[in-house]
C-alpha positions as CSV (number, residue, x, y, z in Angstrom):
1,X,0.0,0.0,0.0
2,X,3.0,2.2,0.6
3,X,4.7,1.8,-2.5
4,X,2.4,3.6,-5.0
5,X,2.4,6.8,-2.3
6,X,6.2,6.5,-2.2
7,X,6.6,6.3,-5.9
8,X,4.6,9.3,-6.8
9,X,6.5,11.7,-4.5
10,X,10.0,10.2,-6.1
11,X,8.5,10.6,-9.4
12,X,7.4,14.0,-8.7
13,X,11.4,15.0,-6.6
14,X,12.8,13.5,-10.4
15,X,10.8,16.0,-12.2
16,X,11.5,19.1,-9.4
17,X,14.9,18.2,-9.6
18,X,14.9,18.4,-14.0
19,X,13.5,22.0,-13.4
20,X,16.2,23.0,-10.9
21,X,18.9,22.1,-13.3
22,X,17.4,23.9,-15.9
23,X,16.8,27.1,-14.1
24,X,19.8,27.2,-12.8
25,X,21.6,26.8,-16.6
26,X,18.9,30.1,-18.0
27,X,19.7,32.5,-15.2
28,X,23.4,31.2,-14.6
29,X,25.1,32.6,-11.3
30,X,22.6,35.7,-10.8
31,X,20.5,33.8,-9.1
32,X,22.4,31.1,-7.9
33,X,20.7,32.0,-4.2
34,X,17.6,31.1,-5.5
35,X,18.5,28.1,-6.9
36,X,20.1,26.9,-3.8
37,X,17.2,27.6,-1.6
38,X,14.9,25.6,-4.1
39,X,17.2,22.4,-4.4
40,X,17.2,22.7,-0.3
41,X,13.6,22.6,-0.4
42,X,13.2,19.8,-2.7
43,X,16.0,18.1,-0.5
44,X,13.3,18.3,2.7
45,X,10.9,17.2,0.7
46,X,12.6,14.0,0.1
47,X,13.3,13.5,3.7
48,X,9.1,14.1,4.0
49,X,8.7,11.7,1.5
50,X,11.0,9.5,3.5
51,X,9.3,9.8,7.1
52,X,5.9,9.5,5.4
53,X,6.9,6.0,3.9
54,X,8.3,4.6,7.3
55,X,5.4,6.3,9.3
56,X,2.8,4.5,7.2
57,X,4.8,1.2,7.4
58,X,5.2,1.2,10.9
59,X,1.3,1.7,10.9
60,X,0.9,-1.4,8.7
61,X,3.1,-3.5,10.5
62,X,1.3,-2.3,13.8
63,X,-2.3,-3.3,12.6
64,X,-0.9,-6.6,11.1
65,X,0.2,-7.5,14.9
66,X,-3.1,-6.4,15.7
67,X,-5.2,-8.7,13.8
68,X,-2.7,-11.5,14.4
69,X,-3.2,-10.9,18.3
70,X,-7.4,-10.8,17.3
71,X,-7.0,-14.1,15.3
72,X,-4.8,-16.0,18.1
73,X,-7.3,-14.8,20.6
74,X,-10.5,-15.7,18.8
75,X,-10.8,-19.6,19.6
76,X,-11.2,-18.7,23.4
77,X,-13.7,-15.4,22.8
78,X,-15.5,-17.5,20.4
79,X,-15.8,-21.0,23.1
80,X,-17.4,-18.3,25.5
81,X,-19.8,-17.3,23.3
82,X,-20.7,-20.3,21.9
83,X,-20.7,-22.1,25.0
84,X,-22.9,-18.8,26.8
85,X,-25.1,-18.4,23.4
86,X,-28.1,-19.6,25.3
87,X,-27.3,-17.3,27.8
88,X,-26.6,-14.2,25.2
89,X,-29.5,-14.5,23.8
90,X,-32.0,-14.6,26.6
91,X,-30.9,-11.7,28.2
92,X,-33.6,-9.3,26.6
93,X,-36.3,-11.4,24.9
94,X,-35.5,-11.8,21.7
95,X,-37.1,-10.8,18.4
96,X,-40.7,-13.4,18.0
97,X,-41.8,-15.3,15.3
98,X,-45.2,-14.5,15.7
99,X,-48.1,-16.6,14.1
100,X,-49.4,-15.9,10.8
101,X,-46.6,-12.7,10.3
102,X,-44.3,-13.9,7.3
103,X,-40.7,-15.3,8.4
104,X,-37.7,-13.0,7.5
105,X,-35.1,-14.7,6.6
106,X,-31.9,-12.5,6.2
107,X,-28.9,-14.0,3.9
108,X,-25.4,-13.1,4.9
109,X,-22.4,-13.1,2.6
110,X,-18.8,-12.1,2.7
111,X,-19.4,-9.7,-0.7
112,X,-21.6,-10.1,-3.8
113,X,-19.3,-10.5,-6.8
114,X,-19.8,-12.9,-9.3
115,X,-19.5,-15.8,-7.3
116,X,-21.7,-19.4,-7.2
117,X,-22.5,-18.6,-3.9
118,X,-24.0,-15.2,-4.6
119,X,-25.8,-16.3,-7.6
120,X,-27.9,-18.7,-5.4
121,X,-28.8,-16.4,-3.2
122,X,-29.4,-13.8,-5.8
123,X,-31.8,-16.4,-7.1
124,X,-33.5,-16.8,-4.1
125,X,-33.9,-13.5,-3.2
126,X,-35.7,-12.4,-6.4
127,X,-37.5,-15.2,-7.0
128,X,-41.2,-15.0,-8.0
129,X,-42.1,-18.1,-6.6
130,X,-42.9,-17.3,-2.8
131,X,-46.6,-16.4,-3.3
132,X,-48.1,-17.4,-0.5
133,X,-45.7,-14.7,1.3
134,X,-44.8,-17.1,3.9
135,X,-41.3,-16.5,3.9
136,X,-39.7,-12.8,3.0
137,X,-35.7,-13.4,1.7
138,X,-33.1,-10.8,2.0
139,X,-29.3,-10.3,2.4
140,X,-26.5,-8.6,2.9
141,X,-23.0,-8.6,2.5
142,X,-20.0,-7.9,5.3
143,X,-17.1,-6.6,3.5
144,X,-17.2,-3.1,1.5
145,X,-17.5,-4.0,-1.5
146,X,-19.9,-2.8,-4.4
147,X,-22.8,-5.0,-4.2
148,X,-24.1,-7.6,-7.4
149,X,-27.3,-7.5,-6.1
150,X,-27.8,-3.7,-7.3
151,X,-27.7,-5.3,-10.8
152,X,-30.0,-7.7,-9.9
153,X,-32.8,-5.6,-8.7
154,X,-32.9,-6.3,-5.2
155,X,-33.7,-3.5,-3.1
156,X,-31.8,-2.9,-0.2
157,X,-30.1,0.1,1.2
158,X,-27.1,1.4,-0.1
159,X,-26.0,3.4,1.7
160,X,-25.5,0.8,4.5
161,X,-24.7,-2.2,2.6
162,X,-22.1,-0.7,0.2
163,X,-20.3,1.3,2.0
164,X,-20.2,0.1,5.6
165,X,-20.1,2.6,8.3
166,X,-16.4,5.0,8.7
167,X,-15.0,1.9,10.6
168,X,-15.4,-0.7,8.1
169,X,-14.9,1.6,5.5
170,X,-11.5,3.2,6.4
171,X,-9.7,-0.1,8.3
172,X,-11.7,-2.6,6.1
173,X,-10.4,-1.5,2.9
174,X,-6.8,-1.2,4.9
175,X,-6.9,-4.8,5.9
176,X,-8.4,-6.1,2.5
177,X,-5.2,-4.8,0.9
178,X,-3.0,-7.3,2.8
179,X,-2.6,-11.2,2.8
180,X,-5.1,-11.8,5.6
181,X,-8.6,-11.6,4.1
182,X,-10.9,-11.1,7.0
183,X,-10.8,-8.5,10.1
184,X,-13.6,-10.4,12.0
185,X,-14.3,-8.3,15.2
186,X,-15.0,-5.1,12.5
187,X,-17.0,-8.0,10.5
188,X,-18.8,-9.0,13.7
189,X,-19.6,-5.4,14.8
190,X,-20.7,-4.8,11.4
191,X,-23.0,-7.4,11.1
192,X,-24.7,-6.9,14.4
193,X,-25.7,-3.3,13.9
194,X,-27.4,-4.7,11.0
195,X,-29.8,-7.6,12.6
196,X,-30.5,-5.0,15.5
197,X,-31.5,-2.8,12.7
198,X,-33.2,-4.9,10.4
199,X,-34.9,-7.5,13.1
200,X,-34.8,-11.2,11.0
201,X,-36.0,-14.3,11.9
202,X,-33.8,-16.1,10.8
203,X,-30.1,-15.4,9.5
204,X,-28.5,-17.9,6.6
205,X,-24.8,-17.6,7.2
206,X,-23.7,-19.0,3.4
207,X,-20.0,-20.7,4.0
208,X,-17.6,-21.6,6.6
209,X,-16.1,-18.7,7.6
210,X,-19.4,-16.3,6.8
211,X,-21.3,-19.2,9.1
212,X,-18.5,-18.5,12.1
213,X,-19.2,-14.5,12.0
214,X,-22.7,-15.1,11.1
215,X,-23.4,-17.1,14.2
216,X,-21.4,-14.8,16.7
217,X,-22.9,-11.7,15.3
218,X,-26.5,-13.0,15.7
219,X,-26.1,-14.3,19.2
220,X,-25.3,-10.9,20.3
221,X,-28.3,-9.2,18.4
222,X,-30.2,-12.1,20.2
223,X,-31.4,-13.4,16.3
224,X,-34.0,-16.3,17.4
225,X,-33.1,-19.0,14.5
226,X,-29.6,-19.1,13.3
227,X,-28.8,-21.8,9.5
228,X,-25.3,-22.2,8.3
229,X,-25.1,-23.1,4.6
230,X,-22.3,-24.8,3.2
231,X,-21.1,-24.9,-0.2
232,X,-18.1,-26.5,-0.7
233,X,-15.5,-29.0,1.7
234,X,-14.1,-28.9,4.5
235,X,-11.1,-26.4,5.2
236,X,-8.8,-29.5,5.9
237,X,-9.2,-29.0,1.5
238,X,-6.6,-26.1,2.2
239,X,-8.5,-23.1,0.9
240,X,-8.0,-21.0,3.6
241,X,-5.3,-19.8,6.1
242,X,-7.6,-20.2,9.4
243,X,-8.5,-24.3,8.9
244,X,-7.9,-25.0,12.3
245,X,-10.0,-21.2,13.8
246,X,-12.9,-22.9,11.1
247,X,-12.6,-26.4,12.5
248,X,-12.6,-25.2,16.3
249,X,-15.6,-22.9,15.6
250,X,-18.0,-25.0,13.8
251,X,-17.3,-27.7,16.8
252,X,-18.5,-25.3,19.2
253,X,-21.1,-24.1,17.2
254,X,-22.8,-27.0,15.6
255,X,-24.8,-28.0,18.8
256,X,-26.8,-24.7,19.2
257,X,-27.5,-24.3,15.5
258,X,-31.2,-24.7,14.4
259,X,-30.0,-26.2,11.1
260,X,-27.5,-26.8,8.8
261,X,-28.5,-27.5,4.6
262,X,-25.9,-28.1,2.1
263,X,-26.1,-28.8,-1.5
264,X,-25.2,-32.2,-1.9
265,X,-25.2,-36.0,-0.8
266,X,-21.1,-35.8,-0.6
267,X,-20.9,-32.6,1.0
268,X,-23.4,-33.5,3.2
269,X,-21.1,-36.7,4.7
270,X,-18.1,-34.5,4.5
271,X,-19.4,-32.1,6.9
272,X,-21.0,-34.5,9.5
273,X,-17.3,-36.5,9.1
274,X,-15.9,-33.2,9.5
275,X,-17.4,-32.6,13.1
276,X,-18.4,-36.0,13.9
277,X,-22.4,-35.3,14.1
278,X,-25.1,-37.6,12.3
279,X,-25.7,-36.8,8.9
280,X,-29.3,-37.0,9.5
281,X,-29.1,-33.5,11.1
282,X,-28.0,-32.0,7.7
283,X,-30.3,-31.2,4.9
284,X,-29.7,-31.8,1.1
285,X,-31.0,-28.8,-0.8
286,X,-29.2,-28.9,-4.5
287,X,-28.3,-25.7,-6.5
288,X,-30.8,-24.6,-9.1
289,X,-30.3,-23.3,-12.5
290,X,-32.5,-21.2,-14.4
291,X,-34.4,-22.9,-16.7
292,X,-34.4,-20.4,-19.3
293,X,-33.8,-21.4,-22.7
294,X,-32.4,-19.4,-25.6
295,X,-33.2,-20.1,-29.3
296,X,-30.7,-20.9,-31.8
297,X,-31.3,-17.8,-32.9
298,X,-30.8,-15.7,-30.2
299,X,-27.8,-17.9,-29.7
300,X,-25.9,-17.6,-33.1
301,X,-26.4,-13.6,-32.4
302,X,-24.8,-14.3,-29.0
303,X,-21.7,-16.4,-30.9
304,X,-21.6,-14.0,-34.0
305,X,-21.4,-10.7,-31.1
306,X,-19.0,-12.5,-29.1
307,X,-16.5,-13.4,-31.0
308,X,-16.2,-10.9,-33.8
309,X,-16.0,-8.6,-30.0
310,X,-12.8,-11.2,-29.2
311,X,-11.6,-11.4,-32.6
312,X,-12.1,-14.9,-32.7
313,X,-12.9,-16.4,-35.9
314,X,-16.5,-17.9,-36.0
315,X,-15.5,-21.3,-37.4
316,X,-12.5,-21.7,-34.4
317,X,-13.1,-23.9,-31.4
318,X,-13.5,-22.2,-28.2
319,X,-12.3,-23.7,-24.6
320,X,-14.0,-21.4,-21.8
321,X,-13.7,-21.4,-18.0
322,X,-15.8,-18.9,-15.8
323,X,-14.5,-18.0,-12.4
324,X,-12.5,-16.4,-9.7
325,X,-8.9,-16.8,-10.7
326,X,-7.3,-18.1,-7.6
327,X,-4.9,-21.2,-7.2
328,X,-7.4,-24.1,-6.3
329,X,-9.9,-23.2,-9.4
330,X,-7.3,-24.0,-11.1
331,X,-7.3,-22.0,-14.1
332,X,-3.2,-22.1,-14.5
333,X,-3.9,-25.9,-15.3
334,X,-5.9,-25.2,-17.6
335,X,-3.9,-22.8,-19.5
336,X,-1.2,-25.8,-19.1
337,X,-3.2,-28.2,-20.6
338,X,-4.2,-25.9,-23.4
339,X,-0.5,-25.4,-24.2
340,X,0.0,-29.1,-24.8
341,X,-3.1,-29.4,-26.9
342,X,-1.2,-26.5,-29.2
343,X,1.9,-28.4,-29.5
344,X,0.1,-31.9,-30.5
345,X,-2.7,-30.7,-33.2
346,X,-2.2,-29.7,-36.3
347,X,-5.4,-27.8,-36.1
348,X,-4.1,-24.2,-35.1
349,X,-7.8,-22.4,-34.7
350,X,-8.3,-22.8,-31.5
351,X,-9.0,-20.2,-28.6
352,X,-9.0,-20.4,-24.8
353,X,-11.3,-18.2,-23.1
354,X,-10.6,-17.4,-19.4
355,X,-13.2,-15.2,-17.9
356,X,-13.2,-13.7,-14.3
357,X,-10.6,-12.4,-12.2
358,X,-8.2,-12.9,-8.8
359,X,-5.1,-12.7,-7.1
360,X,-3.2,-15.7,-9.9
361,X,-4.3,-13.4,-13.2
362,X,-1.0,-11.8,-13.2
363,X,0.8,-14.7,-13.1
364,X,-1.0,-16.5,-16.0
365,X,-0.6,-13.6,-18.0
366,X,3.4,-14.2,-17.4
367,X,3.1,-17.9,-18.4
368,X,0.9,-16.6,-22.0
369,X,3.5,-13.9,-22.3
370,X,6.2,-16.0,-22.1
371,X,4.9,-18.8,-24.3
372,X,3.7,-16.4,-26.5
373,X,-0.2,-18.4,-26.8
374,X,-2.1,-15.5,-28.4
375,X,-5.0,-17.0,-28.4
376,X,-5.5,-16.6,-24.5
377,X,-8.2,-14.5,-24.3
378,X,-9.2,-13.0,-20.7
379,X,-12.1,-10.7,-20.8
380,X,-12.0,-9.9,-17.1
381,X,-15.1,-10.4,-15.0
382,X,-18.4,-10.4,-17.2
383,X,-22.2,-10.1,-16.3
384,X,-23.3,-11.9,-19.5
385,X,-22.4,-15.0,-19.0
386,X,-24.6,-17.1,-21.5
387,X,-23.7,-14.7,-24.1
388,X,-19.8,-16.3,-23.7
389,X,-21.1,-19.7,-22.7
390,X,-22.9,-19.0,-26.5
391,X,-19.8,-18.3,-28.3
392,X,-18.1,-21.3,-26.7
393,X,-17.9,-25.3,-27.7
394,X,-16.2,-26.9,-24.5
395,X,-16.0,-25.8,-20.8
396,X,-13.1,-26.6,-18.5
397,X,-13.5,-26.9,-14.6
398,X,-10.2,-27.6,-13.5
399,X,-10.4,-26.8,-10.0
400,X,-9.0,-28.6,-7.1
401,X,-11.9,-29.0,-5.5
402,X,-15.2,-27.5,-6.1
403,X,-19.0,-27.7,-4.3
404,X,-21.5,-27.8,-7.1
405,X,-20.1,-25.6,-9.2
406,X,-22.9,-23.1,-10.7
407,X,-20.3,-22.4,-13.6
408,X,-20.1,-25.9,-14.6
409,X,-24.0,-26.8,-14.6
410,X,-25.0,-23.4,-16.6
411,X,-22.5,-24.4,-19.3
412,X,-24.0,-28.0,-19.3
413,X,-28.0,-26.2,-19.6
414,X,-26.2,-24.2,-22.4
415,X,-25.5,-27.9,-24.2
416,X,-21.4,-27.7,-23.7
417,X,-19.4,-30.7,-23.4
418,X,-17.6,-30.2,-19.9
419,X,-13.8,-31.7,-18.6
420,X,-13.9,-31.4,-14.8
421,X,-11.7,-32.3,-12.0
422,X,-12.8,-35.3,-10.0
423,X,-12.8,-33.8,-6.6
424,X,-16.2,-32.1,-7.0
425,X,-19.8,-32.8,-6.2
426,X,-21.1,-32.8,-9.7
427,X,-20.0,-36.1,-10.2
428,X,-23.4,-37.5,-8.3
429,X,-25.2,-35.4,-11.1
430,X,-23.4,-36.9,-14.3
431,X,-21.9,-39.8,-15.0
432,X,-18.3,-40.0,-16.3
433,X,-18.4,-40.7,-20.3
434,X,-21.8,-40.3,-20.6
435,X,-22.9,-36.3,-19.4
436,X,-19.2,-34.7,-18.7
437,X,-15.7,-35.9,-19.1
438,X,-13.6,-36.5,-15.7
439,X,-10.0,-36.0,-14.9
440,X,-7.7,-36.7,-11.6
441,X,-6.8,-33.4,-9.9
442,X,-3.9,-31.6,-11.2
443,X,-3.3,-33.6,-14.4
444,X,-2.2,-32.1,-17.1
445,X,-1.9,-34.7,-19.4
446,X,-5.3,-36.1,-18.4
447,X,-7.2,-32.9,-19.2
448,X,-4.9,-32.2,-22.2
449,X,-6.2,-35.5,-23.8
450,X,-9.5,-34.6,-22.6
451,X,-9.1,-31.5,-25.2
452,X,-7.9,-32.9,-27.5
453,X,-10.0,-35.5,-27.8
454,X,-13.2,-33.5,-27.6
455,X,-11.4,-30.9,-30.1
456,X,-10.9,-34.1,-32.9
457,X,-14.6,-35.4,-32.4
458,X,-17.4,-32.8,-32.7
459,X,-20.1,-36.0,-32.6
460,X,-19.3,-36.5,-29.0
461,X,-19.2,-32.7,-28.4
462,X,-22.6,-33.0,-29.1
463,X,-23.7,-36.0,-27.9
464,X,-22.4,-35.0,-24.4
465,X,-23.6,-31.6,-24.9
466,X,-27.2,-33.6,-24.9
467,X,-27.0,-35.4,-22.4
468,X,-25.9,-32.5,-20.0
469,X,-28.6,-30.5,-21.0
470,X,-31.3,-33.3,-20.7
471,X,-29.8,-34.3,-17.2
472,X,-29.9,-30.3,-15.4
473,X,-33.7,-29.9,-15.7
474,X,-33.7,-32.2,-12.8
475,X,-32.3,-29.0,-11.1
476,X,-34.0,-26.0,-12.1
477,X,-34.4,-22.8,-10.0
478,X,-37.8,-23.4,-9.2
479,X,-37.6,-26.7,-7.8
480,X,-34.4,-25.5,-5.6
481,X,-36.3,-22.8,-4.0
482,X,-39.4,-25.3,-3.5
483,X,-37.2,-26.9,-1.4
484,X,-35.1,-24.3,0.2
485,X,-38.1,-22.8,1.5
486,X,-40.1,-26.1,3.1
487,X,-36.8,-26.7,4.9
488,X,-37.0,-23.2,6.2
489,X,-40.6,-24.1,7.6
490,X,-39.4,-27.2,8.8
491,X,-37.1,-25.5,10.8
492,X,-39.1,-22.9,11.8
């Protein structure tokens, strides 16, 4: 965070100093006093320049050692109130669910990009299909972001929700710029001004560490029905740096939890192995995808759009992936894999399209640079996705491990032939061969062949396309939210 600051006042000393030299060569040794008094002053301003840097530093350092001291602490601040939850919460009555009044049920997230995660709750949050008003969704997001939902059309107040208040605002966006993702007491704090403010029913913490602050948050604002749901595996997977915080928490918290749903049969034993509690406790509610279909119209204007947009020559065969860039999706694989396909075909017309952004972009852009593949294409983060899922022939989920990938299944409703690691949940949805192609973790030469083999044979492009698409209207939205919500009375 320093170094751009620090750069612009050396930059700016370069240029003070160029003038300097040059006024003193016009007005030679007239005013030579002048001249002096100037270089002294831009000589204190490099000292400023200097301070400034270490100043800011040493505040950096400081609040590092700060949240380091919060994170070490937080197992034994988080037994108490786990432990004391029944306690916390009974000490003013909390909010009722009164008879006949429709249930709110408030949805927390860490931020609403573009993620799987936020598109379910997006989903279920503007979904027509709660008529009989029984249950009222909302949510809301932690960190300071700009919020996905705007685009969506989900009111909510945005002043709040966006922006934060001057505390997470100020040392939120500090902390975000370092390596440790998530300042929880500001999170905590955060999220408890908003339950006292908004009053829910229920609160849906989505994922493991949301589910921790989620559960801490709504103790204190005395919240009277408190879900965790969990997307993906256990942390033990090594997606983040506070496993053990995660695994410690979840112990503790699991026993005064009104319910837990997840989104598969897999996921669902991985969690109860994960804490040692009986599966039967945990509900199955699987994603949904819309079941909106697109003519083949409508979808040779999306193809034609795309690619004359990407330069991309309409008769070339697109690989796509859609995602946050980050090490366990995966996506350097992929580009990898797609490097060996080059170097075996003798068919040269063919793009990879990587679509999203992260914290490993810049370092796939230094593998394409240095191989020189041209035909790399990364469009950034996109809102349209079927319009690219449209101008594509296969999709690629190469991640280490994945939940049930939202990605994946829209490309399969959009008839694409997928390759996808095996470490993921969509294997209980299609079979190997037959609706998607599977490959072992980290292979490159397995997905490469994959590629290549899909690449050489359009028939079973198609054919597996087919299948796909004929297999996902088991999982449409509406039947997801059918389901989401008669939990949510069962629990209730």
């Amino acid at each position: 965070m320093t170094e751009p600051i620090v750069f612009r006042y050396q930059q700016l000393f370069k240029l003070k100093l160029l003038r300097a030299k040059y006024y003193y060569r016009q007005n030679g040794f007239i005013k030579t006093f002048n001249a002096v008094i100037f270089i002294g002053y831009l000589i204190l301003f490099k000292i400023y320049s200097k301070l400034f840097s270490i100043v800011q530093s040493l505040l950096l350092i400081l609040t590092q050692q700060c949240l380091n001291f919060i994170i070490a602490l937080h197992p034994k601040i988080l037994r108490l109130i786990c432990v004391n939850s029944p306690i916390i919460r009974r000490i003013n009555k909390p909010y009722s669910i009164a008879s006949g009044v429709p249930i709110k049920v408030l949805h927390v997230t860490c931020s609403f990009d573009l993620g799987g995660t936020q598109r379910q709750i997006v989903n279920i949050c503007t979904a027509p299909q709660h008529k009989d008003g029984y249950v009222i969704h909302e949510a809301i997001e932690y960190f300071p972001e700009h919020n996905y939902l705007y685009r969506q059309g989900v009111a909510l107040d945005r002043q709040r929700y966006v922006h934060g208040n001057i505390l997470t605002r100020k040392l939120g966006r500090l902390i975000l710029n370092k390596s440790i993702r998530s300042l929880q007491v500001l999170q905590i704090y955060k999220l408890v001004r908003d339950f006292e403010t908004i009053h829910p029913d229920v609160v849906v913490g989505w994922g493991h560490e949301v589910a921790m602050i989620t559960f801490i948050a709504a103790c204190i604002a005395r919240v009277p029905k408190i879900l965790f749901c969990i997307r993906t595996f256990n942390p033990s997977y090594g997606w983040t740096s506070i496993g053990d915080i995660l695994t410690k928490a979840h112990q503790h918290m699991v026993p005064y939890l009104d319910g837990i749903i997840v989104n598969s049969t897999p996921l669902k034993q991985d969690y109860a192995k994960w804490l040692h509690i009986d599966p039967e406790k945990i509900y199955v509610c699987p994603n949904g995808i819309s079941t909106t279909t697109w003519t083949e119209m409508e979808i040779q204007q999306h193809r034609q759009y795309i690619r004359s947009k990407l330069h991309i020559p309409f008769d070339a065969l697109v690989i796509i992936n859609v995602g946050r860039f980050s090490a366990e999706k995966g996506q350097m694989i992929m580009v990898q894999a797609y490097h060996r396909v080059l170097e075996r075909t003798i068919n040269k017309q063919m793009y990879c399209l990587l679509c999203g952004d992260g914290p490993t972009q810049e370092k796939i852009v230094d593998y394409i640079r240095l191989y020189q593949l041209n035909q790399v294409i990364m469009p950034g983060r996109i809102d349209a996705v079927h319009e690219f899922l449209s101008a594509s022939d296969i999709f690629v989920m190469p991640s280490d491990f994945e939940g049930m990938p939202n990605a994946m299944m829209e490309a399969m409703a959009h008839g694409l032939p997928c390759i996808s690691t095996n470490i993921t949940n969509q294997v209980q949805v299609t079979k190997d061969g037959l609706e998607a192609l599977y490959v072992d973790v980290r292979s490159i030469d397995q997905m490469a062949g994959k590629m290549l083999y899909l690449s050489e044979h359009p028939e079973e492009r198609i054919r597996i396309g087919k299948n796909a698409q004929e297999r996902l209207k088991a999982f449409s939205l509406e039947q997801m939210i059918k389901r989401f919500d008669y939990y949510l009375r069962e629990i209730v």
